[in-house]
C-alpha positions in Angstrom: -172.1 -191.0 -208.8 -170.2 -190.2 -211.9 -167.8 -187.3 -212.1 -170.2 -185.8 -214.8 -173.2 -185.0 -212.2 -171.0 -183.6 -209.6 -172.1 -179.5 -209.7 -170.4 -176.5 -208.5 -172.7 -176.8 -205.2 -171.3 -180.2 -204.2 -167.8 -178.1 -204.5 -168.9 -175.4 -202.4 -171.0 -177.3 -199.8 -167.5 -179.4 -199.7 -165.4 -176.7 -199.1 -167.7 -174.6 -196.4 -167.7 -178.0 -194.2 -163.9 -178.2 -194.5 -163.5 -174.7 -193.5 -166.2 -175.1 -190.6 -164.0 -177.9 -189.5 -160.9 -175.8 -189.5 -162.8 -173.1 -187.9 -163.8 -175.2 -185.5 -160.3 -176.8 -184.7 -158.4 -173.6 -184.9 -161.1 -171.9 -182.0 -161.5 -175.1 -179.7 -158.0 -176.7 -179.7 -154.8 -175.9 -177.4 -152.6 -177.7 -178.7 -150.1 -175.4 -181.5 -150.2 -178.8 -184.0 -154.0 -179.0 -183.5 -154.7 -175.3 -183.8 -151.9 -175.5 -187.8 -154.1 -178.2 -188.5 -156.5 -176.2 -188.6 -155.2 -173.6 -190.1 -154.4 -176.1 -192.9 -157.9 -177.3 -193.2 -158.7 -173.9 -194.5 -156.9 -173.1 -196.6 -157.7 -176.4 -198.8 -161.1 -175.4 -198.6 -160.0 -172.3 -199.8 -158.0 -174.1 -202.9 -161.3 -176.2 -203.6 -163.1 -173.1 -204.3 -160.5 -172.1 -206.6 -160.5 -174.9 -208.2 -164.6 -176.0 -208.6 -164.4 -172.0 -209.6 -162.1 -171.8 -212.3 -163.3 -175.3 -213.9 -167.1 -174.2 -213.7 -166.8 -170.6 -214.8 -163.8 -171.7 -217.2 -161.8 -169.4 -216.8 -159.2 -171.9 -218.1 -156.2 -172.6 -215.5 -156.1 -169.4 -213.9 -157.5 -171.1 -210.2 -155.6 -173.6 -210.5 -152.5 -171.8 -210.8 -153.5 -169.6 -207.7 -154.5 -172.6 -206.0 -150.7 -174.1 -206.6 -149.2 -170.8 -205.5 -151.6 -170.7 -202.1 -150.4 -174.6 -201.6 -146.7 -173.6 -201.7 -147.2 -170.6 -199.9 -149.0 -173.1 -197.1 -146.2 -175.9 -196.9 -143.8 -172.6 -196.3 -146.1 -171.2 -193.9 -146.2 -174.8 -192.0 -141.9 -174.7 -192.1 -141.8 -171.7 -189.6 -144.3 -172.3 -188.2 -143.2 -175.4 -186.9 -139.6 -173.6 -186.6 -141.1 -171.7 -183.9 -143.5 -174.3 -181.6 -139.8 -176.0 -181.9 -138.3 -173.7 -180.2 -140.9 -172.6 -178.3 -141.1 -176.2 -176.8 -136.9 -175.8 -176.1 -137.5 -173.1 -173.6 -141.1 -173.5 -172.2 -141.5 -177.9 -172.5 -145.0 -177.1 -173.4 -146.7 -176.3 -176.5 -150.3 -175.7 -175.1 -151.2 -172.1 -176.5 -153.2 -170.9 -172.8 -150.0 -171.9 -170.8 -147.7 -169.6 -173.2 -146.6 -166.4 -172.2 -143.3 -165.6 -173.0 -144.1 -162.7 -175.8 -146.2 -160.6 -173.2 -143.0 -158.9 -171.8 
């Protein structure tokens, strides 16, 4: 299949089975990691729609410059985040999200 006769449906139909994975692995995991995962698995599908989008429509590199923003904006996301399952872990030893309660008061 040459690069040529991929359409913007291939993109898109890409894109909605990454996020359905993510979906899926954000509502069915326990596990903090699992559930970021997730949450990252999203968010690229999100960046592959900008992308497909911006070279289809042409709207020259305007989604791909949003996509590099949403990409940074993800790797610092994944930094605190994993800050706080850190030190979550430190006080609890467990990192399964049912088991966690500390915030409730």
């Amino acid at each position: 299949m040459l690069l040529s006769t991929i359409t913007l449906s291939d993109y898109l139909i890409l894109s909605g089975l990454l996020f359905s994975i993510g979906v899926f692995g954000v509502l069915t995991r326990k596990n903090a990691i699992a559930v970021l995962m997730g949450i990252e698995l999203m968010l690229n599908a999100a960046n592959i729609n900008l992308v497909a989008f911006s070279k289809f429509i042409d709207t020259g590199l305007n989604g791909q410059i949003f996509a590099l923003f949403s990409i940074v904006i993800a790797a610092a996301e994944v930094a605190v985040a994993l800050a706080i399952v850190i030190s979550i872990y430190k006080t609890t030893r467990t990192i399964d999200l049912d088991k966690e309660d500390t915030l409730k008061g």
